[in-house]
Every structure is written in C-alpha cells, then in structure tokens.
C-alpha positions in Angstrom: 21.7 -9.7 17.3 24.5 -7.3 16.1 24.3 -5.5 12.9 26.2 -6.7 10.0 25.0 -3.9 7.0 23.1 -1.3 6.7 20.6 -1.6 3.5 19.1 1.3 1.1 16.7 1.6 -1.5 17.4 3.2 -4.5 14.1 2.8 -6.4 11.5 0.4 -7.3 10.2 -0.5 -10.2 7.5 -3.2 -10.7 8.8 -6.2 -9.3 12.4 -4.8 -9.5 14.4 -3.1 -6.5 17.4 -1.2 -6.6 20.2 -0.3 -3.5 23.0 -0.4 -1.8 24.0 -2.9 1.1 27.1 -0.8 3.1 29.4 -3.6 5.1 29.1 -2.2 9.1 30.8 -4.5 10.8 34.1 -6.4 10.0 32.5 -9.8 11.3 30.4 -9.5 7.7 33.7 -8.3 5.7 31.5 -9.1 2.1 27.9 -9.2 0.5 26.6 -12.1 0.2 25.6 -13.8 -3.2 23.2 -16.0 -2.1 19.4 -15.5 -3.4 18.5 -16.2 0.3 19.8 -12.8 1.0 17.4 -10.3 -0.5 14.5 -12.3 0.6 15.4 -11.9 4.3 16.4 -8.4 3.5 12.9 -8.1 2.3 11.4 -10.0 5.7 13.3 -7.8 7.8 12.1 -4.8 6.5 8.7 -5.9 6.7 9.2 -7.0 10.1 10.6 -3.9 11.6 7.8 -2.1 9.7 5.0 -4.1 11.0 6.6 -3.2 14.5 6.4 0.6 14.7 10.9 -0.6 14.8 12.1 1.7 11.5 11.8 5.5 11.4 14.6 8.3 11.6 17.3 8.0 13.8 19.2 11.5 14.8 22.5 12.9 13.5 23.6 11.4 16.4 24.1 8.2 14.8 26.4 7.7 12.6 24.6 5.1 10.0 21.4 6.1 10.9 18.0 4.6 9.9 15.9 6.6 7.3 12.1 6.5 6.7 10.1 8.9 3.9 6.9 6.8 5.9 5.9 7.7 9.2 5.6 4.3 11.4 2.1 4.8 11.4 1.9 5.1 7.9 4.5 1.8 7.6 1.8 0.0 9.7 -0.9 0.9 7.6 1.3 -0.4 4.4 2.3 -3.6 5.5 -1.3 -4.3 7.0 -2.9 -3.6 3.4 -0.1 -5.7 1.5 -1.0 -8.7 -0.7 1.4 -10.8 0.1 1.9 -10.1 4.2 1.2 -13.7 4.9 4.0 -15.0 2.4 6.3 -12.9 4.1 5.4 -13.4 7.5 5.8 -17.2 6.9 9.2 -16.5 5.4 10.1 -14.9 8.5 9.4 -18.3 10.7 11.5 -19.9 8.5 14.7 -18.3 9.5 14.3 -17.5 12.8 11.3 -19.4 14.2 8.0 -19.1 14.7 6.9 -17.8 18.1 3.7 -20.3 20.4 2.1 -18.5 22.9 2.1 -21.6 26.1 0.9 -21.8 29.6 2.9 -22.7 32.7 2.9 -26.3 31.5 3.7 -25.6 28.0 0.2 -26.3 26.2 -0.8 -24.2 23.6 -2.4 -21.2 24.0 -5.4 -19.7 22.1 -4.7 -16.4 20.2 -5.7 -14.2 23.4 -2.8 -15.5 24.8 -4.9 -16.6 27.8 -6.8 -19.8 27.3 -5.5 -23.3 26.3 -6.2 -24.0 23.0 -8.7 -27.0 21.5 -7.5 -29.6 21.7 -5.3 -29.2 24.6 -1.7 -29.7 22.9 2.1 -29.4 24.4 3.6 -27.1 22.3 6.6 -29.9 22.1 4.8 -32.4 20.9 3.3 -30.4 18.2 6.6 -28.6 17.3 10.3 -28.9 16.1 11.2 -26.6 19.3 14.1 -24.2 19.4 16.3 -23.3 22.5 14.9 -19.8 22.9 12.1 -19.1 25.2 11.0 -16.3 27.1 8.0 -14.7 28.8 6.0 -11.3 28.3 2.9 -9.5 30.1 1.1 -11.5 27.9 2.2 -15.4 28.6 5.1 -17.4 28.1 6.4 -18.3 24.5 8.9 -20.3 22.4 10.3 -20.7 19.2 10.2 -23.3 16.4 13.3 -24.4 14.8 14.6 -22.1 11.6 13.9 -23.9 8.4 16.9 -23.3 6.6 16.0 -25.8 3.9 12.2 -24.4 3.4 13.8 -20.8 2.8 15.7 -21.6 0.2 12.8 -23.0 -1.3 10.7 -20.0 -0.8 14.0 -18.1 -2.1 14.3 -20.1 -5.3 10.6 -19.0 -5.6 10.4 -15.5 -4.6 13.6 -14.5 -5.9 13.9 -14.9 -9.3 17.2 -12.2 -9.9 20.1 -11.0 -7.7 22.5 -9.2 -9.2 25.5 -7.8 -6.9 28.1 -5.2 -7.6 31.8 -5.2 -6.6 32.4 -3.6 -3.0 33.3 -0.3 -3.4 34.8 2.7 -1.0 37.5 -0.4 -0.1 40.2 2.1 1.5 43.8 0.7 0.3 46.4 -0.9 2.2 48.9 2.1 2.0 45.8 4.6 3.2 45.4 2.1 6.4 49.5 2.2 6.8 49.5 5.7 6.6 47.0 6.1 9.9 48.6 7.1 13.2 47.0 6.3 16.4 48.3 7.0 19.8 46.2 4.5 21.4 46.7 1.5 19.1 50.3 1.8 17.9 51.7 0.2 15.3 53.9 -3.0 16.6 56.7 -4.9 15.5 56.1 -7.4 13.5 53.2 -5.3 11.3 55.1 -4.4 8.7 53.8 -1.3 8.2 56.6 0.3 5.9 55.9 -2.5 3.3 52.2 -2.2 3.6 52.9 1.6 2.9 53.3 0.6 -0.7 50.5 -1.5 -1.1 47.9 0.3 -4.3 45.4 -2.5 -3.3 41.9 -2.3 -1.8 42.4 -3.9 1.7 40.8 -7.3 3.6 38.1 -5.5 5.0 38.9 -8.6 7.7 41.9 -6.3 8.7 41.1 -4.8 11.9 43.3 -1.8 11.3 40.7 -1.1 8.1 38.0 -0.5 10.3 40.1 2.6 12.3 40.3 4.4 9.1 36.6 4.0 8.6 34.9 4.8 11.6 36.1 8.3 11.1 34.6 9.0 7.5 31.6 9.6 6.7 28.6 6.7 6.2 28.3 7.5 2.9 32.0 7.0 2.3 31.9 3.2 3.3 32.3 0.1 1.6 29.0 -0.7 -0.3 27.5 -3.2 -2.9 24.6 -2.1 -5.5 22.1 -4.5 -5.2 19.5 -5.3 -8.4 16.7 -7.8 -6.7 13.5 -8.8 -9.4 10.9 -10.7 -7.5 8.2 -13.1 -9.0 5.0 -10.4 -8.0 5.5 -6.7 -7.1 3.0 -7.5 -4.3 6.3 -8.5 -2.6 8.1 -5.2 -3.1 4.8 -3.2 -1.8 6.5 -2.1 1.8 9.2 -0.7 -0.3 7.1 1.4 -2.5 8.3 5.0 -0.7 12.0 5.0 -1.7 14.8 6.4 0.2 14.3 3.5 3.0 17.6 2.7 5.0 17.7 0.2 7.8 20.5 -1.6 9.9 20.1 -5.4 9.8 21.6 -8.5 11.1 20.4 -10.6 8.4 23.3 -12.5 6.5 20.7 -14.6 4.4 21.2 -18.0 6.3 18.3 -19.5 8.7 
C-alpha cells in the first residue's frame, strides 16, 4: 500500500499521546477525524514493531522513519505488552486475519504443516477475502476486514481525539510564484490571478505538491494529534518518544 502520512510522537503520558500526523501524499490531502484513526495508527505501529519493520531510515530519505528503540528492543516491547492480543485482534479487523491452508485449502495447525483437528476448509469456517498468497511456510488467505467491529473496538479503545488545524499549508500565490521548466504553466491556469491569492492552498492541487517536495520534512503540512486511550497498557509500544513512521492507514477497514 502507498503511504498517505507520516506519524510522530511527541510524548506520552499515562494513557495520553501526543504528535503530529504530516500529509505525504496528495491522495490523503487532510487528517482524518474519525476515532478509528488513532487506533489503527496505534495497530500499525505495533505491527511494524512486532516485525523487526520500524528503525532509522538514512538521510537519504527524505521523510525518514525514526526509532530511539533498537528493533530488537521493539520486539522485546511489544512481546511483554498487556494488551498485545487486543491489538493484534484490532489489526484482523481492518485488514484481515491471515489462515495458514494446505493445497486444498483446509486448515492448518500452527506449524504450518499439519491439517488441523477437525479437518476444516478454511471457506467454510471463514468470511474469506480476495487476497491469498503463499510463503516457504504454506499457502494462506485472508478474512474479510470488519469495518463495523473496529469501530466498536474504536468507540472502546478510544475514548479522546483531538485534532489540530493543518498547518505549513503553502498559499496559493507561493504555488503561483514557482517556475518549472519541465511542467510549465498552461493557458487556461490562471496563474496571474492565483498570484494574488493570501490563502492556504487545496493541498488537492497538484501544483502544491511541486512547491513541497523541495522543502524540508519538517516544513510540511501537519496536524497535532492529542489521543487518550481507556488503559495505558495500550500506549506501552510508544513509551520511548521520538517514534516516526510512514503509514498507509486512513482509519477505515
């Protein structure tokens, strides 16, 4: 999946969590409101922890990820957490839970070897998804998302989310004001009018995104994020501070 934002953490306190969510990508030109939204931001992060997936990315890259946690470390963390399993089952809710199946598509035991008892098709056990797939370990697929469940779980988990105004909008008239060789302006723009636009622009405007892939990260449009949860046990992979990842969760199953 592509990224859509790329999510830091401030501070925790308690059950309470602090950032920033920066808009990466002009296919997710706002922050969403929904409570579903810090809950999957909370998944993901677990999930790319639990996966050895989050640690420092070079200067090479322009939005890169940060870590104060080594991934071994992370591992540790989320192994020891509370409330792993909540989260985990959270996870299968918006984007399906993987079964390990034979060739025939029974069921496989958890060494992903040996049919499982009693011998059960996965689709007749399951709501089944369209992905599928195979790894040196056997073939798998996916359960449906629960879109309905996680919001649920959200309405549970979740009991706060505040969200600032998008800041670091350029204006119109700083957008206007761009020359490019390659991507000239055209007839029909209207560029001299936009030249006296004062207003932050639609960060939908492809132009907008020209002006911002040259400045730095930290000069991007951004959002402060205030999450409370209903036990800090959920906030426990988080506890190091200074965590920034690149996600492709938009809060929606």
């Amino acid at each position: 999946m592509t990224d859509l934002y790329t999510v830091s953490i401030d501070a925790v306190e308690g059950p309470t969590f602090r950032g920033k969510v920066h808009i990466i990508n002009p296919d997710a030109a706002s922050v969403p409101s929904v409570r579903t939204f810090p809950l999957a931001l909370l998944v993901d992060a677990w999930y790319l922890l639990t996966n050895g997936f989050l640690g420092d990315d070079g200067p090479e890259v322009h939005r890169g990820d940060r870590c104060p946690i080594s991934k071994e470390r992370g591992k540790e963390i989320v192994a020891g957490m509370r409330l792993k399993d909540d989260l985990s089952e959270v996870y299968d809710l918006i984007l399906g839970k993987m079964i390990r199946v034979n060739s025939g598509g029974y069921i496989l035991a958890d060494d992903g070897r040996t049919v499982a008892e009693p011998r059960r098709r996965a689709e007749d056990v399951y709501k089944l998804g369209w992905s599928s797939g195979r790894d040196p370990s056997s073939s798998y697929v996916f359960t449906r998302s629960d879109p309905e469940e996680f919001a649920r779980r959200a309405a549970e988990i979740v009991t706060s989310y505040e969200r600032g105004p998008v800041l670091n909008v350029p204006l119109w008239s700083e957008v206007a004001a761009l020359e490019s060789d390659r991507e000239p302006w055209e007839p029909g723009e209207d560029r001299e009018a936009m030249l006296t636009w004062h207003d932050p622009v639609d960060l939908e405007y492809w132009r907008a995104w020209r002006l911002l892939r040259d400045r730095p990260f930290e000069e991007w449009p951004y959002a402060e994020i205030t999450v409370t949860v209903s036990d800090a046990g959920y906030l426990e992979h988080l506890a190091g501070g200074g965590m920034r990842w690149s996600t492709a969760q938009t809060g929606y199953a």
